[in-house]
C-alpha positions as CSV (number, residue, x, y, z in Angstrom):
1,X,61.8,11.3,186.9
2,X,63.2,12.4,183.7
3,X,61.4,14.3,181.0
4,X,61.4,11.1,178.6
5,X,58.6,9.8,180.9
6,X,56.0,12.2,181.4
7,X,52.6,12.1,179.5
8,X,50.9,15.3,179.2
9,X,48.0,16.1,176.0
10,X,49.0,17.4,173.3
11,X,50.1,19.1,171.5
12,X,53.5,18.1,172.3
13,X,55.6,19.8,169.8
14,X,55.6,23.4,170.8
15,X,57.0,26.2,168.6
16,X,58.2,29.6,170.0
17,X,56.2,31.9,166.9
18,X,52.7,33.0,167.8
19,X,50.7,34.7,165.7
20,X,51.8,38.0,167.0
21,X,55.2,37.6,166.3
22,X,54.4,35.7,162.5
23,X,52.0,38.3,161.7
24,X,54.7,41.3,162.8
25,X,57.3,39.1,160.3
26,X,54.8,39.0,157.1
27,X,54.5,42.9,157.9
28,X,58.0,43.3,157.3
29,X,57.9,41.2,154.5
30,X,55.0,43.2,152.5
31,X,56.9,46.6,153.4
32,X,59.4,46.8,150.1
33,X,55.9,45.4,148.0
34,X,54.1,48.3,149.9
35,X,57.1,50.4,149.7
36,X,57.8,50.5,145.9
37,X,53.6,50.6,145.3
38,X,53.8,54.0,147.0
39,X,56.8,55.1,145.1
40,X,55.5,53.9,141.8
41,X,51.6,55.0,142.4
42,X,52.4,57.9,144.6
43,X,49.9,59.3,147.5
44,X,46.8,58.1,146.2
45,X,48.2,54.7,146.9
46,X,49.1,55.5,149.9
47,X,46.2,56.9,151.1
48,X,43.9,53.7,149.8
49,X,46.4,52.0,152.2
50,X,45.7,53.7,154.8
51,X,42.3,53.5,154.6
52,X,41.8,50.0,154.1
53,X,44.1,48.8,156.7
54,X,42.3,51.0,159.2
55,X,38.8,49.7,158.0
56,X,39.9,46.1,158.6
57,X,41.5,47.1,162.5
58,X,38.2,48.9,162.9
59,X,35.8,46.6,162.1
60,X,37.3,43.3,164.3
61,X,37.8,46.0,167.1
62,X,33.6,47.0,166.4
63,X,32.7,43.8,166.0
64,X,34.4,42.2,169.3
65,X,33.0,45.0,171.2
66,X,29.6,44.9,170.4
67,X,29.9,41.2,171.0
68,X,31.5,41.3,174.3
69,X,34.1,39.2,173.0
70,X,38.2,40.0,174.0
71,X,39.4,42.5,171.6
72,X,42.5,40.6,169.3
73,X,43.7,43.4,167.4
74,X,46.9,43.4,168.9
75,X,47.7,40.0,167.2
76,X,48.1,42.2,163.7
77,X,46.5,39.6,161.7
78,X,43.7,42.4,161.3
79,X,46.6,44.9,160.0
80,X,47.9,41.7,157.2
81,X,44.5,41.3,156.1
82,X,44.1,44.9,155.2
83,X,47.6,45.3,154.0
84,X,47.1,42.5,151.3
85,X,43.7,43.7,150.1
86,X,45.5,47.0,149.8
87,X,48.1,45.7,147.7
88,X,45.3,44.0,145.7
89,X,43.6,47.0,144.5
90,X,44.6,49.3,141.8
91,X,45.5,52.5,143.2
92,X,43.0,54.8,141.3
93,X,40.7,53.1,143.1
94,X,38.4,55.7,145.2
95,X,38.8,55.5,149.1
96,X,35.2,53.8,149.8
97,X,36.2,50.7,147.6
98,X,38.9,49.9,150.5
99,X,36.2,50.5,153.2
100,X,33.8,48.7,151.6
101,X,36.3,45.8,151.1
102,X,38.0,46.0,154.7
103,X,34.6,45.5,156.2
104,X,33.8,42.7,154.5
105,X,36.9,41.0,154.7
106,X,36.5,40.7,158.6
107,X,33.2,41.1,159.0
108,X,31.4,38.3,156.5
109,X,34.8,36.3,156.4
110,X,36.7,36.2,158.8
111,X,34.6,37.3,161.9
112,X,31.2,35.3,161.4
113,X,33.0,32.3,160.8
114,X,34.6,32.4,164.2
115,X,37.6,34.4,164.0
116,X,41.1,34.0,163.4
117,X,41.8,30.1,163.1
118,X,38.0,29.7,161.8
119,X,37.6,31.5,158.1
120,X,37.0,28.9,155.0
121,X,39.0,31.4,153.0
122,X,42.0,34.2,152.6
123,X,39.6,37.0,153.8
124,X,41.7,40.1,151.7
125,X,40.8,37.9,148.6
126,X,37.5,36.9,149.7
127,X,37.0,40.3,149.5
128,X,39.0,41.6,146.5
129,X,36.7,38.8,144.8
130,X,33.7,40.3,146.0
131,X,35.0,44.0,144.5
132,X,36.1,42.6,141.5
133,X,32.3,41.2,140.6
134,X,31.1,44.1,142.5
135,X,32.7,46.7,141.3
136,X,34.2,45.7,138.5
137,X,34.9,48.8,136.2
138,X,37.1,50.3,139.1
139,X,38.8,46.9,140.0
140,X,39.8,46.6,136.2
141,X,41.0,50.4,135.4
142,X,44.3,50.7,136.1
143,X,45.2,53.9,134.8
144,X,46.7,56.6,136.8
145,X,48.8,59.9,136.6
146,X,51.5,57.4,136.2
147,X,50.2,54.5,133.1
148,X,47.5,54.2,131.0
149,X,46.7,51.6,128.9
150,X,46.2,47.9,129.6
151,X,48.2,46.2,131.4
152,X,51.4,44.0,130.9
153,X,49.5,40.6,131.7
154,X,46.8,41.8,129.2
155,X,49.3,42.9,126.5
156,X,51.2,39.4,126.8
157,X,47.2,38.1,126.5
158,X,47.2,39.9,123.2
159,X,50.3,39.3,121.9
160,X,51.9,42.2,122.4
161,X,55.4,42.8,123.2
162,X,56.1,44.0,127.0
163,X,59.5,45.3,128.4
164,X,60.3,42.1,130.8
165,X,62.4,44.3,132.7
166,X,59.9,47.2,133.8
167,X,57.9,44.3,134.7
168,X,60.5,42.8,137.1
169,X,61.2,45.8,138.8
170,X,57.9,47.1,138.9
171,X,57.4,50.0,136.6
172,X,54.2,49.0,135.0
173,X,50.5,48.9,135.6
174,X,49.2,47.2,138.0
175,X,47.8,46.4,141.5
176,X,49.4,48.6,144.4
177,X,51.5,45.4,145.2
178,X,52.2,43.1,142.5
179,X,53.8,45.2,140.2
180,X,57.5,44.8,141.3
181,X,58.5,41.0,141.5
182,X,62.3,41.5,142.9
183,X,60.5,43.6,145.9
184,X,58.0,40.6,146.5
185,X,61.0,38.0,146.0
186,X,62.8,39.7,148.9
187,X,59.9,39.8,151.4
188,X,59.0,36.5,150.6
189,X,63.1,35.3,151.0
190,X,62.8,37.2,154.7
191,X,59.8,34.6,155.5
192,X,61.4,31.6,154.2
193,X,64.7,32.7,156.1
194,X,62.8,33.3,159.9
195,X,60.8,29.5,158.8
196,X,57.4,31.4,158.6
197,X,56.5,29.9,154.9
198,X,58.5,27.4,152.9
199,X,59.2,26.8,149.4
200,X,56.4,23.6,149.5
201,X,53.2,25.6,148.2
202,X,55.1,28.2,145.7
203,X,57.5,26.0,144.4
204,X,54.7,23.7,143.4
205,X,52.5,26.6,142.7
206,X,55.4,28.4,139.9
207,X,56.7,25.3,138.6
208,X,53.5,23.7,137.9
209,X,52.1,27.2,136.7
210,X,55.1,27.0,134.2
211,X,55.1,23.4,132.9
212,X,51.0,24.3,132.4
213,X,51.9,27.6,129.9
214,X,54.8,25.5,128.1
215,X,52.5,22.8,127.3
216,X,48.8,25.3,126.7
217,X,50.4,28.8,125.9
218,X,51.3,27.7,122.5
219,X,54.5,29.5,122.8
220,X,56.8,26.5,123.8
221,X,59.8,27.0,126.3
222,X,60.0,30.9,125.8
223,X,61.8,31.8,128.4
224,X,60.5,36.0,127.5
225,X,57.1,34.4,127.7
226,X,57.6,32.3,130.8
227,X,59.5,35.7,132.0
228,X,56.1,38.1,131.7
229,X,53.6,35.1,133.1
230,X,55.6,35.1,136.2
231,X,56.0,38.5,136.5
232,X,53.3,40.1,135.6
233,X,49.7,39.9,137.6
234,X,49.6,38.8,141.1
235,X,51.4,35.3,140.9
236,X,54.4,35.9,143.1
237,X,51.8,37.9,145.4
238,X,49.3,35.4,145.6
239,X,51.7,32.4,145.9
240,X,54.4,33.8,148.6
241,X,51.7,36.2,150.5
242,X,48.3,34.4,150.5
243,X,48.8,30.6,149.4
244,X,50.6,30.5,152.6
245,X,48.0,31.5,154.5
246,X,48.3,29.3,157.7
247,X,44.4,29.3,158.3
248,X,43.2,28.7,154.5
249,X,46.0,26.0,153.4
250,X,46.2,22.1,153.8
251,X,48.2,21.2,156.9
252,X,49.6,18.0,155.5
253,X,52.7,18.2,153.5
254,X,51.8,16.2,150.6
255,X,48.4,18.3,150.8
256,X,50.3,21.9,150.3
257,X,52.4,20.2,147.1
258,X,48.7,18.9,145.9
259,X,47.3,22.5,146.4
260,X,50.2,24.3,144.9
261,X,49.6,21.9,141.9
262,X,46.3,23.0,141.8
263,X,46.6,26.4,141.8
264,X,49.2,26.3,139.2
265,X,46.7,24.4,137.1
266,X,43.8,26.6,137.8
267,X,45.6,29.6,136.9
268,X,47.2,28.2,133.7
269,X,43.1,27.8,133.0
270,X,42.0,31.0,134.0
271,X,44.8,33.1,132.3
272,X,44.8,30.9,128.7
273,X,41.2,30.2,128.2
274,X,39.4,32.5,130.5
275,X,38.0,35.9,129.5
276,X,40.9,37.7,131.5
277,X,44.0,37.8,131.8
278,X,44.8,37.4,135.2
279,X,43.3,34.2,137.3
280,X,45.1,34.3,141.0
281,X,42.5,35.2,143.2
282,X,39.9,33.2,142.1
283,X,42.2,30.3,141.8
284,X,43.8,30.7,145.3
285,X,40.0,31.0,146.7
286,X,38.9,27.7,145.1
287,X,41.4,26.1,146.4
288,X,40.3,27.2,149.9
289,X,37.1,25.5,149.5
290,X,38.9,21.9,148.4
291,X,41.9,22.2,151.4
292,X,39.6,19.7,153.3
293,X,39.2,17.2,150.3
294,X,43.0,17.4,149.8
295,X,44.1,16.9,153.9
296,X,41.7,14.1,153.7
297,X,43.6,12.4,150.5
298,X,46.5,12.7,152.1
299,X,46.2,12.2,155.4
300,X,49.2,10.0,157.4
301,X,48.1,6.3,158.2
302,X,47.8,6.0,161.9
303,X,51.3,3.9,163.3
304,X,50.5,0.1,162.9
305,X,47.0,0.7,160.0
306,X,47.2,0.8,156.5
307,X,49.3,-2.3,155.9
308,X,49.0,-5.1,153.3
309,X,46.4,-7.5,154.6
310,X,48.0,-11.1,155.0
C-alpha cells in the first residue's frame, strides 16, 4: 500500500531538530555576544558566566534528583537559560547575584511549572526581572575597570550625544551581552540560516519598535536617533535571543507578527515615558503572559467553518 494511504496520529509533520540539537545551535549563536562581553568586561565577566551557567545546570540536575524524575541536562536548554541571564547582568555584578538568579530561573520557573515545554515565561528574564526589583542598585551599576558613567541608552534618554559607532561594535556600558550589536547580528544570522528562528517576531518587533520612536520620540526620522535605540540596551538581545523562545512565544504565525508588534509597542512605552531607559525585559515578559490571548485571536478556522452564512 503506498505511503499516501496510511493514517497514523499525529503529528504528521515531523522535523529532524530536537531540542538537543536547537539548543547546541543558539549556543553557537550567543558565543561572539559571549565572546566580545568577555573581551570588553574582562575576567569578572567571565567568571559571573561561569557561575551562573553552572547554577542553572545544577539546580535542574538537584531538582530532578531529588524528585526521582529523569535527569534532562543533556538537552542544554539548562546551559541557554544560564547563558542568557549571564549575558543579562552587568558584569560588576558580585558572583551570588548569578546564583541567586540561576536558581530561580529553573527552580520557580521553569521546573515547578513542569519543565521544559511547560514555563509561562523566558525563565533567564523571569529571573533578571526578579534581580532587577530585587537587587536593583547592582542590576543598575554598570561601572567597571572598563566605563563609568551612565550608560548610552540613558545618555540618548537625556539628550546627550553618544558615539553610534562604539555602540555598534560594542565598546560601551552595558550588560555582558548586549553591548556589541554586529556580534548579536551574526549569531542571530547563524539561527535564521540553520531555520531555528525567523525574521517573523524581530522583524515585527524592530520595525514596529522604530515606527513607535519616529512617531513618540519627538525626534522625527533621525536616523542617529533610530541608530542608538536599536543599538543600545538589550533590543537586538531580547528580540533575536529570547522573543524567539520556542516555549514562551505564540505558535500561530499571525500570533508571533501580533506579539512582535506588541513588544515593539511596549518597549516604545517603557523606554519614552517610563522611569528608565531601557524596557526589554519587562516588555518581552508581558508578552508571555498574553501569548495565549494572541494564539486564540488568531487561530486558523477549522477546513469547511468560518464561512459566510447563506
Amino acid at each position: 500500500m503506498s505511503d499516501l494511504m496510511k493514517v497514523s496520529s499525529n503529528p504528521h509533520i515531523r522535523s529532524k531538530l530536537t531540542t538537543n540539537t536547537i539548543m547546541a545551535a543558539v549556543i553557537i549563536a550567543l558565543l561572539p555576544a559571549t565572546g566580545f562581553g568577555i573581551y570588553n568586561f574582562g575576567i569578572p565577566a567571565l567568571i559571573l558566566i561561569l557561575v551562573t551557567v553552572a547554577s542553572t545546570v545544577l539546580t535542574e540536575f538537584l531538582y530532578e534528583k531529588l524528585m526521582k524524575k529523569p535527569v534532562t541536562i543533556g538537552d542544554f536548554s539548562a546551559v541557554v537559560t544560564g547563558l542568557l541571564l549571564a549575558l543579562n547582568l552587568p558584569s560588576g555584578a558580585p558572583w551570588w547575584i548569578g546564583v541567586i538568579g540561576g536558581v530561580f530561573a529553573i527552580l520557580i520557573v521553569k521546573m515547578l511549572f513542569g519543565g521544559l515545554g511547560q514555563n509561562f515565561m523566558n525563565p533567564a528574564l523571569g529571573a533578571r526581572c526578579f534581580l532587577m526589583l530585587s537587587f536593583t542598585s547592582i542590576m543598575t551599576n554598570f561601572d567597571c575597570d572598563a566605563y563609568t558613567g551612565a550608560t548610552p541608552l540613558a545618555l540618548v534618554k537625556a539628550g546627550e550625544p553618544v558615539d553610534i559607532f562604539n555602540m555598534v561594535i560594542g565598546k560601551t556600558a552595558g550588560t555582558i551581552g548586549e553591548t556589541s550589536m554586529i556580534a548579536i547580528v551574526i549569531g542571530a544570522c547563524f539561527l535564521i540560516l540553520l531555520g531555528i528562528i525567523d525574521l517573523r517576531i524581530p522583524g515585527s518587533y524592530i520595525l514596529t519598535f522604530v515606527i513607535f520612536i519616529c512617531i513618540f520620540g519627538g525626534h522625527g526620522i533621525d536616523p542617529a536617533y533610530i541608530s542608538a535605540q536599536l543599538a543600545g540596551g538589550g533590543l537586538m538581545l531580547g528580540a533575536f535571543f529570547m522573543a524567539t523562545d520556542y516555549v514562551t512565544r505564540p505558535i500561530t504565525k499571525n500570533g508571533q507578527i501580533l506579539f512582535g508588534i506588541f513588544l515593539g509597542i511596549m518597549t516604545g512605552i517603557f523606554r519614552l515615558f517610563g522611569p528608565g531607559a531601557e524596557g526589554v525585559s519587562y516588555s518581552i515578559i508581558l508578552g508571555n503572559l498574553l501569548v495565549p490571548l494572541m494564539e486564540k485571536i488568531t487561530l486558523p478556522k477549522p477546513f469547511g467553518k468560518g464561512g459566510e452564512k447563506r
